[in-house]
N, C-alpha and C positions, 0 to 999 in steps of 0.2 A: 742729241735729244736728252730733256733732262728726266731723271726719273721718277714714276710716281712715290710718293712716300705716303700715302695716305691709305689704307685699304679702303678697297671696296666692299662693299656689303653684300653685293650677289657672289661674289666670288670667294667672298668669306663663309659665307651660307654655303657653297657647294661643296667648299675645303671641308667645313666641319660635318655637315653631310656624310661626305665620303671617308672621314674618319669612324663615324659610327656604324658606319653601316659594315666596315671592317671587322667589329668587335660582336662578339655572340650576342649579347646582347644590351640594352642599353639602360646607361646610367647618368645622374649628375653628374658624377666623376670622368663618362667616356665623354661628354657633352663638352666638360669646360676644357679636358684637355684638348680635344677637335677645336674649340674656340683659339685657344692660346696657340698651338701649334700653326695655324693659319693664320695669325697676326704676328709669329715667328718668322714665317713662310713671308710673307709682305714686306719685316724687316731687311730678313736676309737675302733677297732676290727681289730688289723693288723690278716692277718693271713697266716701260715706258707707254705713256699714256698715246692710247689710238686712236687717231686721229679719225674722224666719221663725219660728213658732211652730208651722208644722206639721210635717209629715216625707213625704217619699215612699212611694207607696205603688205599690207595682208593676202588681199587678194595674189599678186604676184607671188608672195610669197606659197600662199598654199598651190599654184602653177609649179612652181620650181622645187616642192615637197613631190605633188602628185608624178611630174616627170622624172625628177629621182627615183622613184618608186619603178615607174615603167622602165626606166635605163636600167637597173636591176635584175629587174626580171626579166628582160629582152639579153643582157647580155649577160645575165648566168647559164641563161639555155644555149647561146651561140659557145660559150668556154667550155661545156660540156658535152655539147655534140663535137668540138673540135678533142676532144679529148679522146672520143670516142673516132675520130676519125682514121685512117691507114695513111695518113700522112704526117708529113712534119710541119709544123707550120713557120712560115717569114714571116719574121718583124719587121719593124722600122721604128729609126728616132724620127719625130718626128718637131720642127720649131713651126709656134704660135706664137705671136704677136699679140698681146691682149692690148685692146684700145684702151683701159685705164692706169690710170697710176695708183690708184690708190691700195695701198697694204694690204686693208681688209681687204677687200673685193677681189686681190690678187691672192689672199689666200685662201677665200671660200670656195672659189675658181678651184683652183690646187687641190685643195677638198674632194669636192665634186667629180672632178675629172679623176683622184685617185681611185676612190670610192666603187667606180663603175668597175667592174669587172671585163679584163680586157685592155686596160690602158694605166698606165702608171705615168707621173710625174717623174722623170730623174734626174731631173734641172729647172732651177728658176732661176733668173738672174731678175732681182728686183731692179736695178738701173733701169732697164730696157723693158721691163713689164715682157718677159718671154719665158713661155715655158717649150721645156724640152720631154716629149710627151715618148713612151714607149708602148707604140700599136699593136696588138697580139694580133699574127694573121693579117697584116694589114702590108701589104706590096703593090702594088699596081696603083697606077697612077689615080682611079677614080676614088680607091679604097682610101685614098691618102688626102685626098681633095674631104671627104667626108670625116675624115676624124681630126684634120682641124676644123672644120666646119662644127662638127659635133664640139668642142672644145668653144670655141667662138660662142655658138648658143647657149654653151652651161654661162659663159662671162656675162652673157644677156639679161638672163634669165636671174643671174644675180645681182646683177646691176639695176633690173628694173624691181626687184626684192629689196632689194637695199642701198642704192647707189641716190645722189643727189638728183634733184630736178636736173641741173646742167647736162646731167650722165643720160638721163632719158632723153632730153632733149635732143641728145648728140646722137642718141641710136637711130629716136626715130626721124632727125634728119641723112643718116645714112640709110637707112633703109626707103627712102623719097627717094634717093639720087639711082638714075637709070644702070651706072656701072655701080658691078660687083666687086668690094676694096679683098675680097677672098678668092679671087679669080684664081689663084693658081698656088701650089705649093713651090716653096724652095725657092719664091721669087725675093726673096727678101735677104 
């Protein structure tokens, strides 16, 4: 992949941004060196242009905000009553199989899922579009059936946020067909 050499301007605005906002307070002087520094930053670490074939989509997208929001708070309260709890809690690694390929979408995914409280990412293998997910308290067979499932819907959820027509397309002809491609963990 070849790399970008060109800056970007959003990304340069959030460099120089976050340069000032470092500094007590602000100047000309903190202003151009945050400019200069982030077109140093571009120089010296070009990095490869991302490939995106979908577009944003609002609605979805504020779905897939508001349910972050509720995964949060549902499962800061379950990590804290387990905390509180007289026992010890089982893990499990667990593999998902994400239906895309694409980079972004396999990292906002990764995101999301790290995000929640309760589940960590501790493996991706981008070939395979598979993440290797670590379930707090998550043993038995139902519990495990549900946090890829859970995993599976964040990929949805940002797919239908950000992913191509083809990508919706492709969901909601799976979601029409009478079997369930999430039937079972471990089968894969």
């Amino acid at each position: 992949m070849r790399a970008r050499r060109r800056p970007s301007l959003a990304a340069g605005v959030v460099m120089t941004v976050t340069w000032v906002l470092l500094w007590e307070r602000i100047s000309l002087f903190v202003v151009l060196t945050g400019v200069l520094l982030a077109l140093l930053v571009f120089l010296v670490f070009p990095l490869p242009r991302i490939e995106r074939a979908g577009r944003v989509r609002p609605v979805a997208l504020a779905r897939l905000v508001g349910r972050l929001a509720q995964d949060l708070v549902v499962s800061s309260v379950r990590v804290v009553a387990l905390s509180f709890a007289r026992r010890t809690p089982r893990s499990a690694i667990i593999r998902v199989r994400l239906r895309t390929r694409s980079d972004l979408i396999l990292t906002l995914t990764t995101e999301l899922v790290s995000l929640v409280p309760g589940s960590l990412v501790v493996e991706v293998r981008r070939a395979e579009s598979t993440l290797y997910i670590h379930a707090l308290d998550t043993v038995d067979p139902d519990k495990l059936r549900r946090a890829e499932q859970d995993v599976l819907d964040s990929e949805e959820r940002v797919l239908r946020a950000f992913g191509s027509d083809e990508e919706i397309a492709a969901l909601d002809a799976e979601a029409a067909r009478p079997t369930d491609r999430r039937a079972g963990v471990g089968r894969r």
